[in-house]
C-alpha positions as CSV (number, residue, x, y, z in Angstrom):
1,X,-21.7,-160.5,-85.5
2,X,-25.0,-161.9,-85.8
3,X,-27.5,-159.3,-83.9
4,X,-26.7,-156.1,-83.4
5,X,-29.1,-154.3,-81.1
6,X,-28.9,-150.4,-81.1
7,X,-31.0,-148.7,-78.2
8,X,-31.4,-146.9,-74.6
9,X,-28.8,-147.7,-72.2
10,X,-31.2,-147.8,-69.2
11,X,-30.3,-148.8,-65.8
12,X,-33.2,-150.4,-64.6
13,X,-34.6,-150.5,-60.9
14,X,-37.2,-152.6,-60.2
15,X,-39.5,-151.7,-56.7
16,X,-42.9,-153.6,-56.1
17,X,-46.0,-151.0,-55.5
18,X,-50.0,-151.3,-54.6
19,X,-51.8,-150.1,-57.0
20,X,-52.9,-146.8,-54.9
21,X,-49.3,-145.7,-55.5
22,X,-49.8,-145.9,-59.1
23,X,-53.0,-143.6,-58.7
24,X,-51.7,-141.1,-56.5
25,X,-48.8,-140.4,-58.7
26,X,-50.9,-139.5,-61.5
27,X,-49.5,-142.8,-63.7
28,X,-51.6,-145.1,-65.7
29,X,-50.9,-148.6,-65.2
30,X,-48.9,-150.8,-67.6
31,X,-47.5,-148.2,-69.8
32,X,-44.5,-145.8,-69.8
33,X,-44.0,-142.6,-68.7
34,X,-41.0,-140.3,-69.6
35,X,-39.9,-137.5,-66.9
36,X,-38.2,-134.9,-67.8
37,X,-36.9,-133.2,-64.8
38,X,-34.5,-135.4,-62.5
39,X,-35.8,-133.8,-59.5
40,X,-39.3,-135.1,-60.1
41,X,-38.1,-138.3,-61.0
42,X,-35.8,-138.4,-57.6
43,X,-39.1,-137.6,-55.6
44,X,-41.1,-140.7,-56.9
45,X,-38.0,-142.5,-55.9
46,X,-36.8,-141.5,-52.8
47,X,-39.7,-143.5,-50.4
48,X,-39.8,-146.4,-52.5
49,X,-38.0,-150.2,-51.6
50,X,-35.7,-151.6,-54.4
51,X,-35.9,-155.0,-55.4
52,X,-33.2,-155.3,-58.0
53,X,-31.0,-152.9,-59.9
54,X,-30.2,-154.7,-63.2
55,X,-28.5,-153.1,-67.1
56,X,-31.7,-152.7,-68.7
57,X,-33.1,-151.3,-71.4
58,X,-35.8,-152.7,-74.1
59,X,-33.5,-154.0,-77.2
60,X,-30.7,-154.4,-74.4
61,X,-33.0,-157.1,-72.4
62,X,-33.8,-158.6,-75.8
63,X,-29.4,-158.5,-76.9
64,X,-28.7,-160.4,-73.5
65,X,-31.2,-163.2,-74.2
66,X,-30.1,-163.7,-77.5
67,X,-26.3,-164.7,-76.0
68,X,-27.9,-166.4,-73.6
69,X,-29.1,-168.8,-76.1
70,X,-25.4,-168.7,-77.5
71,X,-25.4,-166.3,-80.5
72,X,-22.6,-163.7,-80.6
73,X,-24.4,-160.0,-80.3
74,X,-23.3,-156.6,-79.9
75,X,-25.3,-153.3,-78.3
76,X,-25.0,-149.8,-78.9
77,X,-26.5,-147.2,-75.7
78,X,-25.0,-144.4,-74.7
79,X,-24.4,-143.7,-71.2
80,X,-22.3,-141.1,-69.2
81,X,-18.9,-142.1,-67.2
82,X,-20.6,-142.3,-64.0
83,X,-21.1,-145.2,-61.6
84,X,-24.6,-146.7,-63.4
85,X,-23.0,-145.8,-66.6
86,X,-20.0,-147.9,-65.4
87,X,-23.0,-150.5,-63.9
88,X,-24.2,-150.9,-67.0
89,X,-21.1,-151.7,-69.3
90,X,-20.0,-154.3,-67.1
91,X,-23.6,-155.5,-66.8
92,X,-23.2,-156.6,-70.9
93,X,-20.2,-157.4,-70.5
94,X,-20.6,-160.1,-68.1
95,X,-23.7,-161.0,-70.6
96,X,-20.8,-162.3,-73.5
97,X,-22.5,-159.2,-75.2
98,X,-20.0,-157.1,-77.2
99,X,-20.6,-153.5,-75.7
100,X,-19.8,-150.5,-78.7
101,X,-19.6,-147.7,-77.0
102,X,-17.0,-145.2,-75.3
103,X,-18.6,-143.7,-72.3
104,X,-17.1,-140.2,-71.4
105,X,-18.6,-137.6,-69.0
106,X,-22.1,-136.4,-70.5
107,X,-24.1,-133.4,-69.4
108,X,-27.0,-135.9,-68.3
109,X,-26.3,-138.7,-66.1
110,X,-27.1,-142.4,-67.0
111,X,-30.4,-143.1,-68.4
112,X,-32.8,-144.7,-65.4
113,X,-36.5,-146.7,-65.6
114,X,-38.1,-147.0,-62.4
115,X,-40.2,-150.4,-63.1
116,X,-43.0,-150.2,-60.7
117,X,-44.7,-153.8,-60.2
118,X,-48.4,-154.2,-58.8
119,X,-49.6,-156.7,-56.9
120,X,-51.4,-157.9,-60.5
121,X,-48.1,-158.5,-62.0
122,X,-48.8,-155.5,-64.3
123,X,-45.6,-153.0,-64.7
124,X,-46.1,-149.1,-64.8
125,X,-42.4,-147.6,-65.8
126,X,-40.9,-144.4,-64.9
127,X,-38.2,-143.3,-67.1
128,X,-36.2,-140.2,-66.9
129,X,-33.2,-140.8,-70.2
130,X,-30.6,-138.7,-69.2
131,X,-28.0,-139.3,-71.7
132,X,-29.2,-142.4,-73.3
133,X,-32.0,-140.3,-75.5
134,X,-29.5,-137.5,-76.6
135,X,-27.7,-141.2,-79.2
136,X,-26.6,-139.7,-82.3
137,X,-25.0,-140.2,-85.7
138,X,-21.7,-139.7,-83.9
139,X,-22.2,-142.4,-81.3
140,X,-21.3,-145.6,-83.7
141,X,-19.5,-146.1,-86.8
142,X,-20.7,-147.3,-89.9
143,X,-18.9,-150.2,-90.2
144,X,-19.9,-152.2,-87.1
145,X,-23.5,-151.9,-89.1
146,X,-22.4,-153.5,-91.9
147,X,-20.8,-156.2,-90.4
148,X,-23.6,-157.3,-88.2
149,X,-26.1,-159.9,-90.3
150,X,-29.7,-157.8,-88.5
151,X,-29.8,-154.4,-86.3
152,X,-32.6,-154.3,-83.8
153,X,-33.7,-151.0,-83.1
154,X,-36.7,-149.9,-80.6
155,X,-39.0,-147.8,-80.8
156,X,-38.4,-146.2,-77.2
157,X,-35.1,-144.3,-78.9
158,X,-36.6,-143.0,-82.2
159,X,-37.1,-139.0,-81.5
160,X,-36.5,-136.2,-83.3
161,X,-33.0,-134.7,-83.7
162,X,-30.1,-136.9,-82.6
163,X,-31.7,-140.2,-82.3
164,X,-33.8,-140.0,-85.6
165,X,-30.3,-139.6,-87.4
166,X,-28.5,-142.3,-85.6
167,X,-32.0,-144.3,-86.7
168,X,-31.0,-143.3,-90.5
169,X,-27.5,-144.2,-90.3
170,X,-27.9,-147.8,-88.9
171,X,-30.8,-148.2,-91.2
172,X,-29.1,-147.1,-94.3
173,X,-25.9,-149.1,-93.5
174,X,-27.6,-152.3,-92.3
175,X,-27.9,-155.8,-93.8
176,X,-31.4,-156.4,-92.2
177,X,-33.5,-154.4,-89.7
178,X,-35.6,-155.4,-87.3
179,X,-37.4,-152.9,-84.8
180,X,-40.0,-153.0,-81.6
181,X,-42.9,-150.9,-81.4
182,X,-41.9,-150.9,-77.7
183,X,-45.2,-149.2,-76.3
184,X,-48.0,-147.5,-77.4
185,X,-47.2,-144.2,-75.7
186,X,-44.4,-144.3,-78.7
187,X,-46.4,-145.5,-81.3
188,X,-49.0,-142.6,-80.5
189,X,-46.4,-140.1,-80.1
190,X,-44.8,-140.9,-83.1
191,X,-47.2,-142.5,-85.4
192,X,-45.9,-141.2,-88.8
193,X,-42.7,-141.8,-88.4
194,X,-43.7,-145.1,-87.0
195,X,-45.9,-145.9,-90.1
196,X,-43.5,-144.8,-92.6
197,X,-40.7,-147.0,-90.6
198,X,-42.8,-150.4,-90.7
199,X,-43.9,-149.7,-93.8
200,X,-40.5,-148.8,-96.1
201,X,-37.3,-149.2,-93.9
202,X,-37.9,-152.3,-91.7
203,X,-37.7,-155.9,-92.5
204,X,-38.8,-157.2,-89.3
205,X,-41.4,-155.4,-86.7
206,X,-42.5,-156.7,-83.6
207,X,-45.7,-155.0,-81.5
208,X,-48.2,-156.4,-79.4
209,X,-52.0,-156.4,-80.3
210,X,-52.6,-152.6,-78.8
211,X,-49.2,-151.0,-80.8
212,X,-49.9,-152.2,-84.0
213,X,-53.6,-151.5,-83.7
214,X,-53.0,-147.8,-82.8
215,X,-50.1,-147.8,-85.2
216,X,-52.7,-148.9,-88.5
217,X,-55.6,-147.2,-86.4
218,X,-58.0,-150.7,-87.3
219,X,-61.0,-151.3,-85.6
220,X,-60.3,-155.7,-85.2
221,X,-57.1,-157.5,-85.6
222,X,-58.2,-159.0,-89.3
223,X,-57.4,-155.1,-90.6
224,X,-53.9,-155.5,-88.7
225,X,-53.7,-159.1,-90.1
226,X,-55.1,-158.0,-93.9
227,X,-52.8,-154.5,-93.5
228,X,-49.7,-156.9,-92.9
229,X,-49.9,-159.0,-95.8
230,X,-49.4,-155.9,-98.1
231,X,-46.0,-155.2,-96.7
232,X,-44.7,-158.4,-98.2
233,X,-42.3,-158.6,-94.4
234,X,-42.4,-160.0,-91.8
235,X,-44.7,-158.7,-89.0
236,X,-44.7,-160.2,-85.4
237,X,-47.6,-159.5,-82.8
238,X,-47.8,-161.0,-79.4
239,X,-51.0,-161.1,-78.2
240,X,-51.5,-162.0,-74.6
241,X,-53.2,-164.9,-73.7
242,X,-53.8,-165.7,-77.2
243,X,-50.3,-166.5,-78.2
244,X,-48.5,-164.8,-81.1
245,X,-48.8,-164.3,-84.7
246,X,-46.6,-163.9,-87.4
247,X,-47.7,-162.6,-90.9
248,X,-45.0,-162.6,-94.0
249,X,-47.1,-162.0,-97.2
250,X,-50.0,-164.5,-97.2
251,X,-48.1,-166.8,-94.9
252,X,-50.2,-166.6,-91.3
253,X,-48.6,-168.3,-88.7
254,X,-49.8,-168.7,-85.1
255,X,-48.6,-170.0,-82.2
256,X,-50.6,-171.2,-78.6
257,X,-49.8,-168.8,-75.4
258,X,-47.9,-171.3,-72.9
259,X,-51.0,-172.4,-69.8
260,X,-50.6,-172.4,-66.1
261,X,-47.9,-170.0,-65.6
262,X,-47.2,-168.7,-62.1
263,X,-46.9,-164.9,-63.3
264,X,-45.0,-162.8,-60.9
265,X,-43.7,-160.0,-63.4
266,X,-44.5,-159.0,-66.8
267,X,-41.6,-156.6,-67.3
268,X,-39.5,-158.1,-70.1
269,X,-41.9,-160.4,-71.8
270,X,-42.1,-158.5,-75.2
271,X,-38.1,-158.3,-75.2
272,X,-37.2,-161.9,-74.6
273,X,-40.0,-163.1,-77.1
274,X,-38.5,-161.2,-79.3
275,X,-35.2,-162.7,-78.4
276,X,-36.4,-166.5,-78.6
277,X,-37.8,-165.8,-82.2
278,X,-35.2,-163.6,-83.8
279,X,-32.3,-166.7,-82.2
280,X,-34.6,-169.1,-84.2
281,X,-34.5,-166.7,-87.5
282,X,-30.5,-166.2,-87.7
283,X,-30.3,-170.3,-87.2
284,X,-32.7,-170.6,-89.9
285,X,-35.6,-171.8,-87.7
286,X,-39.3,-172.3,-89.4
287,X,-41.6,-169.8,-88.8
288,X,-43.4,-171.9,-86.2
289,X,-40.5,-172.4,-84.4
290,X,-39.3,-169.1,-84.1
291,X,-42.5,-168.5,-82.3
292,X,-42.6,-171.4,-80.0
293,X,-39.1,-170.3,-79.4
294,X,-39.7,-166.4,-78.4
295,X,-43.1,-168.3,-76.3
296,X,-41.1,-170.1,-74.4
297,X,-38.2,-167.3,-73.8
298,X,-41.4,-165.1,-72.6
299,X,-43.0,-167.9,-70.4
300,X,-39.8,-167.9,-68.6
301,X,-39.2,-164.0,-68.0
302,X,-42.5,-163.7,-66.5
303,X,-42.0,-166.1,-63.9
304,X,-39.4,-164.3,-62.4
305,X,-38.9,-160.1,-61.1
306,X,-37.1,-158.6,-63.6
307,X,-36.3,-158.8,-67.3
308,X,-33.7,-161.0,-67.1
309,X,-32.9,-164.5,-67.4
């Protein structure tokens, strides 16, 4: 197994919005929020059009577009036996993507993200878990760790309890780890932990320009730049419209943002760059490549509704 990815099994459901409905609902635009009663999350729901129901889920999206560009990968998400829990297994499966998991009936249902898309292109998400954040030591075995070559963790599943052991297990039985940031409502919720994480346990981060600013609390993107090549890893930041960056010691190595791109979605972006690049590391790509490579796989997403290719 060359990737294995290990995060929330998400089911995701994509419904285009104005922006007022964003503003009436109390969300902020372009980040997450987590609900924690179903009710409330059925409510935003219920008068809304869907687009597209797809298996979704950050280091999921990222898993999928990795076979895509024909590496074999596994994924680890817990979901309950119920119909989006059985959605989403044959979702991966029909991906080539080796599912590790035996679903049986949870207390919580599936995990759901409401992906709500303004007429900007900008994506404001809704997620309530349900099963997917209550992942545990339990949930995988030890030796489908080992015998992947990297694990690629997100940020959107560390918490406390459960999921920060199931974090220790696959970390301390891996090869090579590589983890996302996945949004700055993590990386402010959990910024310690997150710290510690990039700093000690992971071989490989990616973030964009506003996580790993918040993460290292620096005041330009030199500090993030200068704070990187102390780790002596490899640290990947996408930065918008001014491409990406990777720094691995004193190695700095940028890459140009792809021009003239008819943007209809950014959901996803962040997951198939880091798809593109981490295909080009397990096939030995340069640096540069790997970039132009998780570029490309972005420029593609966003062209499109969903997080998909």
């Amino acid at each position: 197994m060359k990737i294995l990815g290990i995060g929330n099994a998400i089911v995701d459901v994509i419904c285009k919005v104005e922006d007022n409905f964003i503003t009436k609902n109390n969300l902020t635009k372009s980040t997450m929020k987590l609900f924690f009663d179903e009710n409330e999350f059925k409510n935003l729901l219920k008068n809304l059009k869907i687009e597209k129901t797809i298996s979704g889920g950050s280091v999921a999206n990222s898993i999928v577009g990795i076979s895509q560009l024909g590496d074999q990968v596994g994924f680890i998400g817990k979901v309950s036996d119920d119909q989006f829990g059985s959605n989403y297994e044959e979702g991966l499966k029909k991906e080539n993507v080796e599912y590790f998991y035996d679903k049986k009936k949870e207390e919580l249902p599936t995990g759901t993200c409401l992906i709500l898309v303004t007429p900007d292109s900008e994506r404001t998400m809704c997620t309530f878990l349900g099963t997917a954040g209550k992942i545990n030591e339990n949930d995988f075995s030890s030796d489908t760790i080992r015998k992947s070559e990297i694990i690629f963790l997100e940020g959107y599943l560390w918490d406390e309890g459960g999921p920060k052991k199931a974090f220790d297990k696959a970390i301390n039985n891996a090869n090579k780890v590589a983890m996302s940031l996945s949004d700055l409502f993590c990386v402010d919720r959990h910024k310690p932990h997150f710290l510690n994480l990039v700093k000690n346990k992971i071989d490989i981060t990616f973030a964009n320009e506003q996580e790993i600013t918040s993460l290292i609390e620096a005041k330009n993107f030199n500090e993030v730049i200068n704070f990187s090549k102390l780790l002596n890893k490899l640290v990947v930041v996408t930065r918008g419209e001014k491409g990406a960056v990777v720094i691995n010691g004193e190695d700095v190595v940028e890459s140009n943002a792809q021009k003239n791109l008819k943007i209809l979605d950014l959901t996803g972006a962040g997951d198939l760059f880091a798809a593109g690049f981490l295909h080009g590391y397990i096939n030995k790509f340069s640096t540069k490549k790997c970039l132009e490579k998780g570029t490309e796989m972005s420029s593609r997403v966003i062209q499109q509704i969903g997080a998909r290719l």
